[in-house]
matplotlib code that plots the C-alpha trace (Angstrom):
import matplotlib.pyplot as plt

x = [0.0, 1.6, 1.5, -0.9, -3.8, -2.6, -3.2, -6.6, -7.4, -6.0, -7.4, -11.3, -10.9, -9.9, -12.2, -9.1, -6.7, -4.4, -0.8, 0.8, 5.0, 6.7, 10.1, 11.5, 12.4, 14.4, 12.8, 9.5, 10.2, 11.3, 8.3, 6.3, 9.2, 8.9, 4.9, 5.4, 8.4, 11.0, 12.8, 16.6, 16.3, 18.2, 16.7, 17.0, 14.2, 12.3, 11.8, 11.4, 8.4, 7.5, 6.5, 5.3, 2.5, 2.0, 1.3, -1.0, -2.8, -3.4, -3.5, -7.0, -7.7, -4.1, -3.9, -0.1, 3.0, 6.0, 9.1, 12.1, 15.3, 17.3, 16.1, 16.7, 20.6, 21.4, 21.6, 23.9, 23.5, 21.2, 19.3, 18.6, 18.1, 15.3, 13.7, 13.6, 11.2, 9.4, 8.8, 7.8, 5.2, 3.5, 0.2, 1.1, -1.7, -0.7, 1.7, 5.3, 6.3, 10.0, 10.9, 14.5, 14.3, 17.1, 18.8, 22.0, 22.8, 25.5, 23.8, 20.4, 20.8, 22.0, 19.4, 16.5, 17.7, 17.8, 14.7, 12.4, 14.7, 15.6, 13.5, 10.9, 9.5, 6.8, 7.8, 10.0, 10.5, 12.6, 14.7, 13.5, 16.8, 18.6, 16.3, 14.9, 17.8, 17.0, 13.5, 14.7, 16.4, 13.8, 10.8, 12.7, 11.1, 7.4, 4.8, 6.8, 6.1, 8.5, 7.1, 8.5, 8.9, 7.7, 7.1, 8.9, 6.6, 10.4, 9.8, 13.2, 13.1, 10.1, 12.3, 13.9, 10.4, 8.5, 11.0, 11.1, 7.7, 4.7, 2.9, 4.9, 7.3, 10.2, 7.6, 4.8, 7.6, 8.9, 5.3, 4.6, 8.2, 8.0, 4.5, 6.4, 8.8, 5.9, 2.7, -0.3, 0.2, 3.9, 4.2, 3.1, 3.4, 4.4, 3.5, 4.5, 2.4, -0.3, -1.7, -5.1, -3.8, -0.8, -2.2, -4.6, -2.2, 0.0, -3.9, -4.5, -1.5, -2.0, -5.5, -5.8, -2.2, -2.2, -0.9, 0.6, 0.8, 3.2, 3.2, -0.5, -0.7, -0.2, -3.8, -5.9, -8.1, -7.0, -8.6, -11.5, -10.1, -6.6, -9.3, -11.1, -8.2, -6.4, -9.4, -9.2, -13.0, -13.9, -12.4, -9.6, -6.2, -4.9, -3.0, -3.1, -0.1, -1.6, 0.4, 2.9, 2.1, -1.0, 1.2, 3.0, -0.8, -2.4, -5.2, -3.7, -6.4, -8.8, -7.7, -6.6, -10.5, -11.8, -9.3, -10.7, -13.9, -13.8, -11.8, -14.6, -17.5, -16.0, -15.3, -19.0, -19.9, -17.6, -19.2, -22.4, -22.5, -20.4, -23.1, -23.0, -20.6, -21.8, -20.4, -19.1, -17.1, -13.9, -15.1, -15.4, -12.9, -11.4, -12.5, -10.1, -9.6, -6.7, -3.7, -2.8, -5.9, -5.3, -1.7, -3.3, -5.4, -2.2, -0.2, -3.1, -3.3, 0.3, 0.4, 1.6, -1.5, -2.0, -4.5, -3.2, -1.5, 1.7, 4.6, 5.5, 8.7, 7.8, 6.4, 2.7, 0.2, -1.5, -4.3, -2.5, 0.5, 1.9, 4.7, 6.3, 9.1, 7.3, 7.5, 11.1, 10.4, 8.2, 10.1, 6.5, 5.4, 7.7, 8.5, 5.1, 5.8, 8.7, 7.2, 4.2, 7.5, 8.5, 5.4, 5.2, 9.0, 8.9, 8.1, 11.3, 14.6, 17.0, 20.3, 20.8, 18.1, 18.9, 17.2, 16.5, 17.3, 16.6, 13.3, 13.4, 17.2, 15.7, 13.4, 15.8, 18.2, 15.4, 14.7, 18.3, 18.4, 15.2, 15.5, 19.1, 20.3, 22.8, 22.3, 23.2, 22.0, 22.3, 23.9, 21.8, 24.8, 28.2, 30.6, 33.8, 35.7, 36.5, 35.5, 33.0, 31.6, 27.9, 26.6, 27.4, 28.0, 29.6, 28.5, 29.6, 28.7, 25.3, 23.8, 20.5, 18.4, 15.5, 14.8, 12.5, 10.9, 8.4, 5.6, 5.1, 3.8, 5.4, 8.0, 10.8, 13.0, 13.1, 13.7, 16.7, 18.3, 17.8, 19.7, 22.6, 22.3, 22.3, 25.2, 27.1, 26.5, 23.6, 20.7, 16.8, 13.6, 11.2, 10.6, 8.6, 6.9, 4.6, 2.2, 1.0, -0.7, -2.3, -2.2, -2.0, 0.7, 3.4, 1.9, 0.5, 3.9, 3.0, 2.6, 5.5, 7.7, 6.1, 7.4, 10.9, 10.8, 10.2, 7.3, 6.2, 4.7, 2.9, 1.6, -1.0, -3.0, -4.4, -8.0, -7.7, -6.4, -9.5, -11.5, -10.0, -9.8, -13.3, -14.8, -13.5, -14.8, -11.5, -11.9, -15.1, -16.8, -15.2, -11.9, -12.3, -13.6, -9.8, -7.5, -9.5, -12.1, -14.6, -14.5, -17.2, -17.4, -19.5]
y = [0.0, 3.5, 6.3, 8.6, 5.8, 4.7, 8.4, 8.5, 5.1, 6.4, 9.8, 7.9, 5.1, 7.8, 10.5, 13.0, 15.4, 15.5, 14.5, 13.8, 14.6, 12.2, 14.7, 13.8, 17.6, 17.6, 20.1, 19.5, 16.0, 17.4, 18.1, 14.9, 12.8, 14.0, 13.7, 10.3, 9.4, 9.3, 12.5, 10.2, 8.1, 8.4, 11.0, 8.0, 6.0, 9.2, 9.4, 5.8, 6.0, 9.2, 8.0, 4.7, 7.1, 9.5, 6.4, 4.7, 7.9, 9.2, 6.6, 6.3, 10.6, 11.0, 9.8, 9.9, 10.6, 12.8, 12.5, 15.1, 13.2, 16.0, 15.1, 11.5, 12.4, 14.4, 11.1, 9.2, 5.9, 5.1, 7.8, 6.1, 2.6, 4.9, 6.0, 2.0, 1.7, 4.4, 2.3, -0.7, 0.9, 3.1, 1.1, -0.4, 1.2, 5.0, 6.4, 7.9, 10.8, 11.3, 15.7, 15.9, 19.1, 17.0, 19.8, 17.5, 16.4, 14.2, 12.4, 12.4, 9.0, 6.9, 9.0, 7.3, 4.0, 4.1, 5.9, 4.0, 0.8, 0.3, 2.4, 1.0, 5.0, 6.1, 10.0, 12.3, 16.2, 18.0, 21.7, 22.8, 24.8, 22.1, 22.0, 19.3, 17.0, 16.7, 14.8, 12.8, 9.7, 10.0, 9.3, 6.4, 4.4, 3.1, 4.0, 6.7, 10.2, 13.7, 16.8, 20.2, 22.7, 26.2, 28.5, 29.1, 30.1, 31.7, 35.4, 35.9, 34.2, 36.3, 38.9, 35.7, 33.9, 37.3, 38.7, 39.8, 41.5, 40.2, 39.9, 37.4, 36.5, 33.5, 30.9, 31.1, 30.6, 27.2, 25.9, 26.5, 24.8, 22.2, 21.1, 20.1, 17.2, 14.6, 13.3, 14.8, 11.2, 11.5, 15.1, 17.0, 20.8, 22.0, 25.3, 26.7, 29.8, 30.5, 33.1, 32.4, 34.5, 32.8, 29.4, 30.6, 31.6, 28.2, 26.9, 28.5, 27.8, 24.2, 23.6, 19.6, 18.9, 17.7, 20.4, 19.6, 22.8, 23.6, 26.2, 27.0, 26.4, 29.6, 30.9, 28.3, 31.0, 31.0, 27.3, 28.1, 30.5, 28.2, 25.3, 27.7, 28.6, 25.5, 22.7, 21.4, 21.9, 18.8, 19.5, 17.3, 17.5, 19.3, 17.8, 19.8, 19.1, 17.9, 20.8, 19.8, 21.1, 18.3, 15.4, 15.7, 16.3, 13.3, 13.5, 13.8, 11.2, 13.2, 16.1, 15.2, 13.7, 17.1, 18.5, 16.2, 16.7, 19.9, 19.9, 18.1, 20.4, 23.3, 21.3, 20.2, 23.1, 24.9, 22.1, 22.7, 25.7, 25.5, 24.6, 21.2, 19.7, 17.1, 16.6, 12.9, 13.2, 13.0, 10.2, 8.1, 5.6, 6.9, 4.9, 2.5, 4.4, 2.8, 5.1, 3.7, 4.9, 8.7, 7.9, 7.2, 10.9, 12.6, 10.7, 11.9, 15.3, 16.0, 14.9, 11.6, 10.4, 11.9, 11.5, 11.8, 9.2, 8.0, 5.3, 3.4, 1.9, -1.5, 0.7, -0.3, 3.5, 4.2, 6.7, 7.6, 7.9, 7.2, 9.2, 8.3, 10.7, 13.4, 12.1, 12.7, 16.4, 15.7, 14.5, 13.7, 12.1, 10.1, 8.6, 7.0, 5.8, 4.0, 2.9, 1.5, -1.0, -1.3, -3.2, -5.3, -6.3, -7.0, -11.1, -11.2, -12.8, -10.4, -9.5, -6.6, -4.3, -3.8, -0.9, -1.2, 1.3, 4.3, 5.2, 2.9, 3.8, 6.8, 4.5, 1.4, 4.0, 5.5, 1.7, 1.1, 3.6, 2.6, -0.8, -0.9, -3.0, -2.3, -1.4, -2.2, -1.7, -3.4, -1.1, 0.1, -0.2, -1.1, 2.0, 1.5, 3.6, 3.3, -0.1, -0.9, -2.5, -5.0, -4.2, -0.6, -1.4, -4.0, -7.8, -11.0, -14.5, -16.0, -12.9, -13.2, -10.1, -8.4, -6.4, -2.9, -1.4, 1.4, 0.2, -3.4, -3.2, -6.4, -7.1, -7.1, -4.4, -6.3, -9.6, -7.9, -6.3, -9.4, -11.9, -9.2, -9.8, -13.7, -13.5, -12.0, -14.7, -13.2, -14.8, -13.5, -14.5, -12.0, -8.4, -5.7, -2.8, -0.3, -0.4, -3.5, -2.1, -5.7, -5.5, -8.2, -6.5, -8.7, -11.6, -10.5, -9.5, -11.5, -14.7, -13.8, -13.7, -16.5, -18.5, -17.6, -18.8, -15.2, -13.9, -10.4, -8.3, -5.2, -2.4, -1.4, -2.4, -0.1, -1.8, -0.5, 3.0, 3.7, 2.2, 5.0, 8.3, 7.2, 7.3, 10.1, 12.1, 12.5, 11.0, 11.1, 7.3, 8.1, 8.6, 5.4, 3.7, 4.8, 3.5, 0.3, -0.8, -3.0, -2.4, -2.0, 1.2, 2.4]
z = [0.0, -0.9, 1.3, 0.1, 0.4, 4.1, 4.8, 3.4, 5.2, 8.1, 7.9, 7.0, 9.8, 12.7, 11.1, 12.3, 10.4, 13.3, 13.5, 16.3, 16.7, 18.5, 19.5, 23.1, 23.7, 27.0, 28.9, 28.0, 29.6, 33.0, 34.1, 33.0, 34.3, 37.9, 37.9, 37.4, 39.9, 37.0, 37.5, 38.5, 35.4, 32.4, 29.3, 27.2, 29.9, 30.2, 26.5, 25.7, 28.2, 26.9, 23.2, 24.4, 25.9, 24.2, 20.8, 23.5, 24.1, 20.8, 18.1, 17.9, 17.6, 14.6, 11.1, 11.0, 13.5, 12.1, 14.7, 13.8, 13.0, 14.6, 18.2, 17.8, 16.0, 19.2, 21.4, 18.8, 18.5, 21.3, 19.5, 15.9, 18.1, 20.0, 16.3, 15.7, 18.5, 17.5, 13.9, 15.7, 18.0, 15.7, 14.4, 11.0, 9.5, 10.6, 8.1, 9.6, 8.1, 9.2, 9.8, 8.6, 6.1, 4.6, 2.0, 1.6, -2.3, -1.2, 1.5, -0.4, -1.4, 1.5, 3.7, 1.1, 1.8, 5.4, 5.7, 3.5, 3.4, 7.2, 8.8, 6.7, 7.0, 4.7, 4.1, 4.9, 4.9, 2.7, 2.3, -1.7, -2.1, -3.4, -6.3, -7.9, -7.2, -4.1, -3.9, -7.1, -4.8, -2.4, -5.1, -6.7, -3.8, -4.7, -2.8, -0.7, -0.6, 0.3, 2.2, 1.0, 3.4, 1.5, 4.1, 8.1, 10.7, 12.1, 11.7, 11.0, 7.9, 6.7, 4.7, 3.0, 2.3, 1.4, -1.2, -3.6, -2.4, -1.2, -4.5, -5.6, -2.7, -2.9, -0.9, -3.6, -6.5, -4.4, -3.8, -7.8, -8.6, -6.0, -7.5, -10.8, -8.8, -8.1, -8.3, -6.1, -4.2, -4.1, -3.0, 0.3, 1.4, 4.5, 6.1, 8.8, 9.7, 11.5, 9.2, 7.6, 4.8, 4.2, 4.3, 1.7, -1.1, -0.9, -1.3, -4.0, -6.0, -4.6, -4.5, -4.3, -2.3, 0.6, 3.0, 6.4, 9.1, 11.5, 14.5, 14.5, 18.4, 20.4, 18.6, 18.4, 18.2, 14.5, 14.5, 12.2, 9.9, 9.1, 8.2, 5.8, 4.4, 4.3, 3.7, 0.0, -1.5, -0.8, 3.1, 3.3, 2.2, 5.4, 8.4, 11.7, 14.4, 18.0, 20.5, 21.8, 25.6, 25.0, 24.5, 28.4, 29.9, 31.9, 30.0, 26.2, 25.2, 26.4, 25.3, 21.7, 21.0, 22.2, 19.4, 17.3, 17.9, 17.7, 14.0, 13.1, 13.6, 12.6, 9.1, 8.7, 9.3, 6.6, 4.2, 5.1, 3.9, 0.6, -2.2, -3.6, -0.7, 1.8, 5.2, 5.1, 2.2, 4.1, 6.0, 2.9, 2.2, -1.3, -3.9, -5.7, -9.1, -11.2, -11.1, -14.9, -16.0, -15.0, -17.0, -19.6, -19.7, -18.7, -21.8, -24.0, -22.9, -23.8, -27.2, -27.3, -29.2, -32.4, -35.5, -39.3, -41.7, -40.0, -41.4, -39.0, -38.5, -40.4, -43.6, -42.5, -42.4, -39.2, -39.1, -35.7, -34.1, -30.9, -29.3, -26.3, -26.7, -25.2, -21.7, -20.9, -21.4, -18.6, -14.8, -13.1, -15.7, -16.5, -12.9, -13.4, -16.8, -15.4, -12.2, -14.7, -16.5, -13.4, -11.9, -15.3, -14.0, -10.5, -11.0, -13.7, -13.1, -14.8, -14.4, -16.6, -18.7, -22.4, -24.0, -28.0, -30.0, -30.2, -28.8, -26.0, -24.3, -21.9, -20.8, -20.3, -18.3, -16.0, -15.4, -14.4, -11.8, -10.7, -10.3, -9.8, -12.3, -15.0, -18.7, -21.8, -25.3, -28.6, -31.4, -34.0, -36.7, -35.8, -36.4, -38.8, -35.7, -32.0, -30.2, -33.3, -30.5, -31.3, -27.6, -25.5, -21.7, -19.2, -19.5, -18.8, -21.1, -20.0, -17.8, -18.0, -20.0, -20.0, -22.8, -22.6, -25.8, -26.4, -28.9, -29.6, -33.2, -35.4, -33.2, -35.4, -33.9, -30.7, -32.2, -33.8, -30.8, -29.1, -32.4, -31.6, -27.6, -28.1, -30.5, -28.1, -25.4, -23.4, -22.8, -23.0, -21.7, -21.2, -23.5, -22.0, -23.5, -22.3, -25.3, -27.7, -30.5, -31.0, -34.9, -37.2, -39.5, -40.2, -38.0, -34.6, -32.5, -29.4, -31.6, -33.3, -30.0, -28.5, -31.5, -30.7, -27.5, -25.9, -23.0, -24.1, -21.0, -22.3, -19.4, -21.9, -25.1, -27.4, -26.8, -22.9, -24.0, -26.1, -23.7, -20.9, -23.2, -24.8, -21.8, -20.3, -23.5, -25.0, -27.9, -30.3, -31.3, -35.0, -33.3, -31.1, -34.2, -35.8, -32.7, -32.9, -35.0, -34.4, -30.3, -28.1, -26.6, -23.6]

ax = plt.figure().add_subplot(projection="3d")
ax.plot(x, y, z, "-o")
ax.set_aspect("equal")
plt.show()
């Protein structure tokens, strides 16, 4: 399960947008220590004790916890072997969003893997100064998700966050940037302010995000007008912190179901009254919708489906054309393009990915970095110059290979990248594609592979993309009727 639906479970099975912080802050600690006869023990007992109850108390009233790296880091070792415990006694089913506001490039990497890998965390905050670069190792992990910090509740940093002027200040430009280096499920906003107005413009700009605040307590007054301002039209998509003066009471259970409560009522309220909005809708579990099906709109709407007489490789005309090219002009987009091959390749035994020629070699590289598994790729021609080598990349006799294409048409490119992979001592079992036209040009491709001895795994056919576009109105019947004729539409 990925990390933006355990949220929504979470969020619809504990009807709460609270998250609780799990940070063993030494002085807070002093005082709930001594209440309870512990004031002599070690801060390392005092804070295991600590998060045991504060989980206990509040599990059933928060959809997530976020604990801040930094405080754990401070007691070295004992500190990350504390964080472990944390993993193991927050519920499975309650997402754990790790605050780091990592902004390293260098250490980008090995923080990923011992987040999501050993930590077995399911998000994590990140500095967007960095650029791009940094979220990039952190969303090559399925089914995790980052959280970019765009705005400081510090005032200090306001003449930073606010310039170049307040119409269009430095916070507004990283939410509008930041937008652009994942999917809606992959990505998350944080916001630290507790200004209504504020909240409202990184709303606006982001108006189906999910955004996560920080700071608001100290004017809880502001309670009503920051969930105004920060509730998604359909009154989710914004995650409250649980104060942190709450989490050393007696009575946090108590008091966090109050909070709750009280969340609650203002929101159904605020729905009430907005026309055409009902007051369960958050309380809904989200319905399954298939996240290929949305990749297929979002492949349409940028051009790569296009209507005309077209040649195809194999000299057979198309009345359309499909262009896969377009996608590496696009980061989001294609991260779910390969994480689409990737699913199709998660049951293979492979030890290296060849890539055919030419088309395909983006692809076949973003699925080596991926997956982790080195590439190669059969030459198109052999040059008369250099190494006039047959295959580019490092090999060894017998490695097993899979082999990634674009467009499975007739299947004769890939059965001739693959007679120049055999020849040089590799071996291949399994092709994968992301489309199969299905035609019966040349003999039908599948057939055709199957008679060589090779499995072809496709993560689309052309059938299920008309289905899709046809009925989301993108195309018209006679269009449908073009991309494949003869199927039942409706």
């Amino acid at each position: 399960m990925g990390f933006f639906i355990q949220l929504t479970e979470a969020m619809a099975d504990r009807q709460s947008l609270l998250v609780t912080g799990l940070d063993p802050n030494p002085e807070m600690l002093q005082s709930w220590a001594a209440r309870r006869g512990m004031a002599n023990r070690s801060f390392l007992s005092q804070a295991r004790h600590w998060i045991k109850a504060v989980i206990e108390a509040t599990a059933p009233h928060v959809c997530a916890y976020k604990p801040s790296l930094g405080f754990y880091q401070a007691l070295g070792p004992v500190g990350l072997e504390l964080l472990l415990e944390v993993r193991e006694l927050v519920p499975p089913d309650l997402p754990l969003i790790i605050d780091s506001k990592h902004g390293d490039l260098n250490s980008s990497s090995a923080l990923a893997h011992y987040l999501f890998r050993e930590l077995a965390a399911d998000a994590v905050s990140l500095s967007p100064l960095p650029g791009q670069d940094i979220a990039a190792p952190f969303l090559l992990y399925p089914g995790k998700a980052v959280v970019m910090t765009c705005h400081s509740s510090n005032q200090t940093a306001r003449v930073i966050q606010h310039f170049p002027s307040e119409e269009d200040p430095l916070f507004l430009r990283i939410v509008r940037e930041t937008l652009l280096w994942g999917t809606q499920e992959q990505l998350l906003l944080e916001v630290g302010t507790s200004d209504p107005a504020i909240l409202a413009r990184v709303r606006q700009v982001a108006p189906e995000h999910f955004l996560i605040l920080r700071s608001l307590w100290g004017e809880e007054e502001k309670l009503e007008a920051m969930l105004q301002a920060g509730l998604t039209a359909s009154g989710d998509g914004l995650l409250l912190p649980l104060p942190q003066n709450l989490l050393v009471e007696d009575d946090m259970a108590e008091r966090a179901a109050a909070l709750k409560a009280q969340i609650n009522a203002i929101r159904d309220h605020w729905l009430e009254e907005r026309p055409g909005s009902g007051s369960c809708a958050l309380w809904q579990a989200p319905p399954a919708a298939d996240p290929m099906d949305q990749l297929i709109l979002d492949l349409f709407d940028i051009g790569c489906l296009l209507f005309g007489e077209y040649v195809q490789a194999s000299g057979a005309v198309f009345n359309y054309y499909i262009d896969l090219r377009q996608i590496i002009s696009d980061p989001n987009l294609f991260h779910r393009v390969l994480q689409a091959y990737a699913g199709c390749m998660g049951e293979l035994a492979f030890d290296r990915i060849a890539g055919i020629p030419y088309g395909s070699l983006p692809t076949a590289t973003g699925l080596s970095l991926l997956l982790r598994k080195p590439l190669i790729y059969p030459r198109k021609e052999v040059k008369a110059h250099g190494a006039r080598r047959l295959i580019e990349g490092d090999f060894e006799e017998g490695d097993l290979v899979v082999v990634v294409d674009d467009i499975l048409i007739t299947g004769g490119s890939v059965l001739e990248g693959i007679a120049k992979l055999e020849s040089s001592g590799l071996v291949v079992h399994d092709v994968v594609v992301f489309l199969d036209h299905g035609g019966d040009h040349d003999r039908h491709a599948r057939e055709r592979l199957a008679a060589a001895g090779y499995r072809c795994h496709a993560v689309l056919d052309i059938e299920r993309i008309t289905r899709v576009l046809h009925g989301a109105g993108r195309l018209s019947d006679a269009q449908a009727a073009t991309l494949r004729p003869g199927l039942a539409l409706g």
